[in-house]
C-alpha positions, -999 to +999 in steps of 0.1 A: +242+059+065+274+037+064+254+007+049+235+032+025+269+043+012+284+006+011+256-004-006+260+023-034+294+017-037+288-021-042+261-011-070+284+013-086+315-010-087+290-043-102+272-012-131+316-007-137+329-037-134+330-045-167+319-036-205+298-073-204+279-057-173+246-036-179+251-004-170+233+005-136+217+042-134+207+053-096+183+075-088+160+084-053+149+111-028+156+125+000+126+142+024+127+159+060+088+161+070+071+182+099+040+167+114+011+175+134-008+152+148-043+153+168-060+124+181-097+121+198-117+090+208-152+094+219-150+128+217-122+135+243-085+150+233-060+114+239-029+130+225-014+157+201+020+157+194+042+175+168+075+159+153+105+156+129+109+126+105+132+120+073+131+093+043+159+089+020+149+064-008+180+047-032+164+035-068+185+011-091+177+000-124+196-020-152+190-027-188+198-060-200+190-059-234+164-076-255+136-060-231+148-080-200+154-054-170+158-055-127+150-028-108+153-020-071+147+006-040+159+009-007+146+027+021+142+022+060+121-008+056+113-013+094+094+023+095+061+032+086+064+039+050+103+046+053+100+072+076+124+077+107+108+095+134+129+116+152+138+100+190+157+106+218+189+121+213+186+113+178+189+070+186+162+061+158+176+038+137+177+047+098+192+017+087+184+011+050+174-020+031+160-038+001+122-026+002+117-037-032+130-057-061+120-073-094+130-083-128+118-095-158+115-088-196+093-064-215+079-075-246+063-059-279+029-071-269+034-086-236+058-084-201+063-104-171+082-097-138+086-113-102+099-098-074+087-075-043+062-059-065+055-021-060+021-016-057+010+024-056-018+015-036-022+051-033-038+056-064-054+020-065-075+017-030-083-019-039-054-030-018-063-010+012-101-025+015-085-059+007-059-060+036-078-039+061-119-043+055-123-040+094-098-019+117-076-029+140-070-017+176-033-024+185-017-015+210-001+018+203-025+027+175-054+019+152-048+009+117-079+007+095-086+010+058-079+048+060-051+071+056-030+046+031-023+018+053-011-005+025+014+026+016+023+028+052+025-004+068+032-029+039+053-005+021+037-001-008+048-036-020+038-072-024+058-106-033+044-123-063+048-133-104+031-107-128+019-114-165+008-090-185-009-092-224-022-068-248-056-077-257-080-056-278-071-017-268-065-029-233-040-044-212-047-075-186-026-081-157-030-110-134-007-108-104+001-149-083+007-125-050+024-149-021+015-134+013+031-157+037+046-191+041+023-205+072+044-235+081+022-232+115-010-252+101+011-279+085+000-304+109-019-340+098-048-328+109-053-297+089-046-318+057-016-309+028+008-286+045+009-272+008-015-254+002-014-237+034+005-209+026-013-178+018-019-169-020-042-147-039-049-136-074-048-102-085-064-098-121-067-060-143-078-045-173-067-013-182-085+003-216-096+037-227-133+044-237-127+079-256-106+100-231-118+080-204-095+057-186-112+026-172-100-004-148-118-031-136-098-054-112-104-082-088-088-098-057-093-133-049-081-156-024-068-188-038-062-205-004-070-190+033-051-160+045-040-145+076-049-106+089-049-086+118-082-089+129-092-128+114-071-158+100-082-185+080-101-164+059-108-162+019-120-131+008-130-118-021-128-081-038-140-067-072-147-033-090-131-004-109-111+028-112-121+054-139-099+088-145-121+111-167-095+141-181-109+175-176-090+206-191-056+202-171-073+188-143-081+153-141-112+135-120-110+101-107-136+078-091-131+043-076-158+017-061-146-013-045-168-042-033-151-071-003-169-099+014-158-128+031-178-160+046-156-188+064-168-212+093-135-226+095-121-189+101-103-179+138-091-148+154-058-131+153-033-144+177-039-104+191-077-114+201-072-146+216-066-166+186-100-184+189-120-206+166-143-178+147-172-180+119-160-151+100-189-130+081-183-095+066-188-076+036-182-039+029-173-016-001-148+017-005-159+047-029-132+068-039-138+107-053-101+123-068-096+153-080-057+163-096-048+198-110-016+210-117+007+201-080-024+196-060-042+164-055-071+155-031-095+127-025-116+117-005-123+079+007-161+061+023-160+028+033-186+011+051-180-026+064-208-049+081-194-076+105-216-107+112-189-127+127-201-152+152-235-140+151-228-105+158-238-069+137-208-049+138-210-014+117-179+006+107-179+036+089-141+053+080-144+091+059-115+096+052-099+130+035-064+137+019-056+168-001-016+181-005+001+207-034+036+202-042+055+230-052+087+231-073+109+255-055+139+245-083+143+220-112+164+212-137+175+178-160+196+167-129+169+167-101+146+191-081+140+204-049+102+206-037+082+217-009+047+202+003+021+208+024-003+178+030-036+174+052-048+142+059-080+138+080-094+102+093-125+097+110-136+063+120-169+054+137-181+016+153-215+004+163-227-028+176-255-022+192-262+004+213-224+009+217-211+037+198-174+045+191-158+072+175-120+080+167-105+109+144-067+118+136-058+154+119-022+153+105-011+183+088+025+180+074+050+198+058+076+180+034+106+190+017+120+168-009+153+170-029+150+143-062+178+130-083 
């Protein structure tokens, strides 16, 4: 909280300093959230458990002039989507810091930006099946391509450049996104240490067709990249988001296509970190409903795995529906209340091996905003 305070204070004093500075204007949230949580694999109860966790978010932004801008948030950047489970005798640690960042100038026809990029992955599931096609089994949990994983582990935020042009009644993006700097593989025998390093191109167009909102997008790997389950890899995603108005309510439907195919590919350091010929393809369909405070979706993916000769099937369902409710508001902020369910079921089969694991969380989130 000290640093969170220092940090203010420091932004304050630099918005102040002086009539030659751009004025900086703050803003954030601050949530306490009660969670459930229920957890079965194969069918047998492995653990429930029911607990306290808080988020305060800090949001800066500056105007320039002449369209150029920088804007910022900090949060607890070392917790799973900023939030601070409640531990023993309260020892968590809450510190906050620089979560994301960019700055750029925005144009009549045009913009660019760099930074941390925020990415509301929660609304565009393109990132989740990009990062997590096939799930994970770590130590202390899964992580797989449900229940918002991009939101929740990456924080909702990538490095890269952004350029973005108006063309015809449409927009196009294209996002350079830098995932990592692998200075492990720059060795003579895996060639230029250069082009190494992890990048990726993320490409949009946004347009109306009526009252109908459409997006097609695509994800592609420029050189090899690194995930939890297989390194070396250069996948590939491609398809669309649509948001169809209806009334006050509003319907939205994504589909969402990945494959990758690399002999030279290898496992995580986590499974052994062996040579691996890395085959999978699978695809993410997306059914969103919004009306009023509530919102719900709910997410299919399917991904084959042929690595190494093998006929891995996973199938995640997964189901999120919440309603916020306004208990005050006014032009200075507003004080909110809401329930959330969140339902994840995951199934694997290779073979005649069959696994299954589900996690309920039902939550309960109070929000102040200013």
């Amino acid at each position: 909280m000290k640093k969170m305070l220092s940090l203010a204070a420091m932004f304050a004093v630099l918005g102040y300093a002086s009539p030659a500075t751009a004025e900086v204007k703050f803003g954030g949230d601050a949530s306490v959230r009660l969670r459930g949580q229920f957890e079965d694999f194969n069918d047998v109860d492995t653990e429930d458990d029911l607990n306290f966790a808080y988020r305060v978010r800090l949001k800066a932004s500056a105007d320039l002039g002449s369209g150029y801008f920088f804007k910022a948030m900090l949060t607890s950047d070392n917790a799973a989507g900023g939030w601070n489970t409640v531990k023993e005798n309260n020892t968590e640690d809450g510190e906050i810091d620089i979560s994301n960042f960019y700055f750029g100038r925005m144009m009549e026809n045009s913009h660019y930006m760099m930074g941390r990029l925020p990415l509301n992955s929660m609304n565009n599931p393109i990132f989740d099946l990009a990062m997590y096609p096939i799930p994970f089994y770590g130590p202390t949990s899964i992580i797989g391509v449900g229940d918002i994983p991009v939101a929740t582990y990456n924080m909702d935020r990538i490095f890269g450049l952004n350029y973005g042009v108006k063309i015809g009644d449409g927009e196009l993006n294209s996002t350079l996104i830098v995932l990592d700097n692998d200075v492990s593989d720059n060795l003579p025998s895996e060639g230029n240490g250069i082009f190494n390093d992890g990048y990726a191109l993320h490409l949009s167009y946004k347009t109306n067709i009526g009252s109908v909102t459409v997006e097609p997008q695509a994800i592609v790997a420029l050189t090899n990249l690194d995930g939890l389950v297989y390194e070396n890899v250069s996948p590939f995603v491609v398809g669309a988001n649509v948001t169809i108005p209806a009334g006050k309510a509003k319907i939205g439907m994504s589909g969402f296509y990945t494959a990758a195919d690399d002999e030279s590919g290898k496992n995580s350091a986590f499974y052994g970190g062996g040579a691996a010929d890395v085959d999978y393809s699978g695809y993410l369909l997306r059914l969103k409903g919004e009306y009023d405070g509530l919102t719900a979706w709910v997410d299919y993916n399917h991904t084959n795995d042929k690595t190494d000769g093998g006929d891995v099937d996973y199938d995640n369902l997964f189901i999120w529906a919440q309603y916020n409710y306004k208990v005050y508001e006014s032009a200075m902020g507003s004080f909110s209340l809401t329930p959330t369910v969140r339902y994840w079921a995951l199934g694997e089969e290779a073979g005649s091996a069959e696994y299954d694991y589900s996690r309920l969380r039902t939550e309960l989130i109070a929000t102040v905003s200013f």
